[in-house]
C-alpha positions as CSV (number, residue, x, y, z in Angstrom):
1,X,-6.8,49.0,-100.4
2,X,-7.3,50.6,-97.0
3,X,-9.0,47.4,-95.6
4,X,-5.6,45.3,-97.3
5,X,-2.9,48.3,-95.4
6,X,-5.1,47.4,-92.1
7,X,-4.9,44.1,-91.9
8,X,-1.2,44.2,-92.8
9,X,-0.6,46.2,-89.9
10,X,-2.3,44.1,-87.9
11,X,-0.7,40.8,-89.0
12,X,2.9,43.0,-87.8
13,X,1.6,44.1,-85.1
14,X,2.8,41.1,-82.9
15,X,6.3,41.2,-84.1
16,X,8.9,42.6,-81.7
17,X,12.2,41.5,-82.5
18,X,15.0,41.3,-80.1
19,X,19.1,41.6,-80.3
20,X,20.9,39.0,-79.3
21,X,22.1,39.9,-76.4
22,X,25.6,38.7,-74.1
23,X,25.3,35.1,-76.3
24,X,22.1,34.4,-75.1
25,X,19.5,33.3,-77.5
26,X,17.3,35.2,-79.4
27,X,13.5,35.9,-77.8
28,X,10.1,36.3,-79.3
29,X,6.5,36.9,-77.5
30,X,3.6,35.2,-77.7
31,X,0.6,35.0,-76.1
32,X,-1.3,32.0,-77.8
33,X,-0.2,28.0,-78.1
34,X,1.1,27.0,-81.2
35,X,3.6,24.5,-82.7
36,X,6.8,23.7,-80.9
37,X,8.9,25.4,-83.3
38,X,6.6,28.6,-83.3
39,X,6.5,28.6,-79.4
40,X,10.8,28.1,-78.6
41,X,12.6,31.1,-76.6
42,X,9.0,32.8,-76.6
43,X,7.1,33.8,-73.0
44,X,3.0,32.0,-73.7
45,X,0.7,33.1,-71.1
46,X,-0.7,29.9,-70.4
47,X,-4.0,30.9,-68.5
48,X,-6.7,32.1,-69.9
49,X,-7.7,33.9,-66.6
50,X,-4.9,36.1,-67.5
51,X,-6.4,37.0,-71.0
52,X,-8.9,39.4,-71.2
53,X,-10.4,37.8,-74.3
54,X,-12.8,39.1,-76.4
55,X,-14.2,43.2,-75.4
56,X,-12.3,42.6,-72.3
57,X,-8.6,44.1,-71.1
58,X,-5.8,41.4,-70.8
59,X,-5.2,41.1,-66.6
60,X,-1.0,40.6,-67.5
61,X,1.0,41.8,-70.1
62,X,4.4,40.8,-71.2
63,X,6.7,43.6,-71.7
64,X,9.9,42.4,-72.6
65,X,11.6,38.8,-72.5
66,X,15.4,38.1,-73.2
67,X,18.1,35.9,-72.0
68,X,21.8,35.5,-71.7
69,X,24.7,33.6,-70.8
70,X,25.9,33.5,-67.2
71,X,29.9,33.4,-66.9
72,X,29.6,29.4,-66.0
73,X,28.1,29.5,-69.3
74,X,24.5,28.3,-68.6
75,X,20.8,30.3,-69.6
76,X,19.4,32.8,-68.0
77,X,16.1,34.1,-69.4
78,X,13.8,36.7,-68.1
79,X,10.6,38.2,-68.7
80,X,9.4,41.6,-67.5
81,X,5.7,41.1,-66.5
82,X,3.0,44.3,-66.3
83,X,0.0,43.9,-64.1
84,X,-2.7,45.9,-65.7
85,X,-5.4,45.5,-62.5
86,X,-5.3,47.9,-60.0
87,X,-5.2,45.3,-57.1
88,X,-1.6,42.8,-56.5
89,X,-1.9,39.7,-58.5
90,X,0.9,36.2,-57.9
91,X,1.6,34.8,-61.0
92,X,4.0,31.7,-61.6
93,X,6.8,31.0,-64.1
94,X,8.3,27.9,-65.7
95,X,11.2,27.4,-67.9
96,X,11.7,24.5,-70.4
97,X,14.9,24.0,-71.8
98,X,15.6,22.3,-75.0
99,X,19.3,21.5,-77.1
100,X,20.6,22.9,-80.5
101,X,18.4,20.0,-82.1
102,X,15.2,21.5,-79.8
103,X,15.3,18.2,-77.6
104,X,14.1,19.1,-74.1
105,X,17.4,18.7,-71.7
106,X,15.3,18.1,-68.5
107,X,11.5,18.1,-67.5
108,X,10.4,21.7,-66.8
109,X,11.5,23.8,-64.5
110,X,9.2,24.0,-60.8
111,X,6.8,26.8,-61.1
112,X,8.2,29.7,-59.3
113,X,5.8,32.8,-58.2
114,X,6.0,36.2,-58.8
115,X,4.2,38.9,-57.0
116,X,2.9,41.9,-59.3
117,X,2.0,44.9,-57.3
118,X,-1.1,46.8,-58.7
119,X,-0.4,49.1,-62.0
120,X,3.5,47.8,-62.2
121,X,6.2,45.6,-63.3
122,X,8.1,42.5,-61.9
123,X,10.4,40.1,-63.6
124,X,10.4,36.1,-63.6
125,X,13.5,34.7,-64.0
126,X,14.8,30.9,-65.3
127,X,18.2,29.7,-65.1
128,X,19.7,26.5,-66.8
129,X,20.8,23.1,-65.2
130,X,22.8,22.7,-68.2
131,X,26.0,25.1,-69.8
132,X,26.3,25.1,-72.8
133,X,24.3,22.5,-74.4
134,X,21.0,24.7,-74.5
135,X,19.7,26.4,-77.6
136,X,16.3,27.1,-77.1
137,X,14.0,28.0,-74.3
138,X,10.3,28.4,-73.6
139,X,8.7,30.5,-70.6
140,X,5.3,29.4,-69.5
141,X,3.1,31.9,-67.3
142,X,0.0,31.6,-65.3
143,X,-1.9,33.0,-62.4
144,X,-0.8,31.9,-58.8
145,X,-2.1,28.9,-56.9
């Protein structure tokens, strides 16, 4: 019973669901690749440098992710990032955008870098070519180049 309540908790673990927020789109987290469907208006750290993997601490964390609509009426999504070194890191963002039928609208975004100061927080932020034709969005992260 107690091993059954375990892994349970650990299967919910992951979940953190989020309002929908000034007529954005909903947002999930995720830190592993999966199916298209699984992955849409999630943040995937795409790196594996990032991950601490097995006995080891994760380098990055994602703390939050969300988007909205801007008052032209295209996406804007963010997601707060937590460098868990104690040294500055660059990391880089990209943002795919995809229709109410999940078609992608354009290629991806350019990667855009973000500089994490030791022990804190900084945000990468995507915006939308497109109003309102967008549905979905995915947020791919990796270390700087």
């Amino acid at each position: 019973m107690i091993v059954l309540v375990y892994l349970l908790l650990l299967a919910f673990a992951g979940c953190t669901p989020q309002a929908l927020l000034g007529g954005g789109v909903p947002s999930q987290r995720t830190e592993n690749q999966g199916s298209l469907t699984n992955r849409l208006n999630t943040v995937t750290i795409v790196d594996n440098a990032l991950l601490g993997g097995p006995g080891k601490l994760d380098r990055v964390s994602v703390e939050s992710s969300s988007s909205h609509r801007t008052p032209t009426g295209t996406l804007e999504v963010w997601a707060v990032l937590r460098n868990m070194t104690d040294y500055p890191m660059q990391i880089e963002g990209r943002t795919q955008f995809f229709d109410r039928d999940q078609v992608p609208l354009a290629a991806p975004t350019s990667w855009t870098r973000v500089h994490l100061p030791a022990n804190s927080t900084a945000t990468y932020r995507g915006l939308s070519t497109h109003a309102d034709e967008v549905g979905y969005y995915t947020v791919e992260i990796r270390e700087g180049r």
